[in-house]
C-alpha positions in Angstrom: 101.4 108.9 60.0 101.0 112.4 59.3 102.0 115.3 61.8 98.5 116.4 62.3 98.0 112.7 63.7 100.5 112.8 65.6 100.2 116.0 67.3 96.4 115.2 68.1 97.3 111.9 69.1 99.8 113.2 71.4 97.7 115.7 72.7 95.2 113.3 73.9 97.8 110.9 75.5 99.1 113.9 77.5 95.5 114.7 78.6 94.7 111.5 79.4 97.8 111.5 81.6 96.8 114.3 83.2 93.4 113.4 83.7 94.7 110.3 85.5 97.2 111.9 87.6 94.8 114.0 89.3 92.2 111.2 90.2 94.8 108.7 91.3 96.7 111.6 93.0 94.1 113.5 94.0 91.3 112.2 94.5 92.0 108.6 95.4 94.7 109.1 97.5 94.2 112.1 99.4 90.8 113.3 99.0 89.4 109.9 99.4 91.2 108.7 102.6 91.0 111.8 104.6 87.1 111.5 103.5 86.7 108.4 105.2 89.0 108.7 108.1 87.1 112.3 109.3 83.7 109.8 108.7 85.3 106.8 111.0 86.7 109.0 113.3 83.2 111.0 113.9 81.6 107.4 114.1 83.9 106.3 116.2 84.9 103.4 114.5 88.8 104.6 113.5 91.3 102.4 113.9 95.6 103.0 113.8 96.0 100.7 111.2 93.6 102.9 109.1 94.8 106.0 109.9 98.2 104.9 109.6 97.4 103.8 105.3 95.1 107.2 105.0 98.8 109.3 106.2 100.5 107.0 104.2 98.4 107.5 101.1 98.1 111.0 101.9 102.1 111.4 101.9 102.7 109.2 98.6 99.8 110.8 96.6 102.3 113.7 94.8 104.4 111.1 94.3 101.8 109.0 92.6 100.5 111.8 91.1 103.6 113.0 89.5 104.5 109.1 88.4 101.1 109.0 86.5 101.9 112.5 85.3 105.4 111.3 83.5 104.4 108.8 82.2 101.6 110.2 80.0 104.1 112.9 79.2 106.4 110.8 78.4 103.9 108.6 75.9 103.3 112.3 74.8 106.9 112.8 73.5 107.2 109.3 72.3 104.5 109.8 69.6 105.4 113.2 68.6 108.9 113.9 68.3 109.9 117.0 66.8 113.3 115.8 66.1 111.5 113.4 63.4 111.2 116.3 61.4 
């Protein structure tokens, strides 16, 4: 595969990473669950065991966030590696 390829290929694994690390992170885990915990709580219909998982999420989701990150960054570096050079 040439290094063009590789580089573009790369470059799209690492975005895609990205990409995903902010939804999962972001929006799924903390934008998502505060969302709906402000919407039960001014229904009324908020419970502890859902406010305990959105504090939970809310807590984990840099963590999350950061997992997703690596990983893409790491699939990055995997299919282009200068040292093959």
């Amino acid at each position: 595969m040439s290094r063009n390829i590789r580089m573009i290929l790369s470059m799209a694994i690492y975005l895609t990473g990205f990409i995903a690390a902010i939804y999962i992170g972001g929006w799924l885990m903390l934008v998502k669950p505060v969302k709906y915990t402000i919407t039960a709580y001014t229904l009324g219909t908020l419970t502890v065991p859902q406010l305990v998982l959105a504090a939970i999420k809310c807590i984990c989701s840099l963590t999350v966030a950061g997992l997703v990150w690596c990983i893409g960054y790491i699939a990055s570096n995997h299919i282009y590696d200068s040292r093959d050079e």
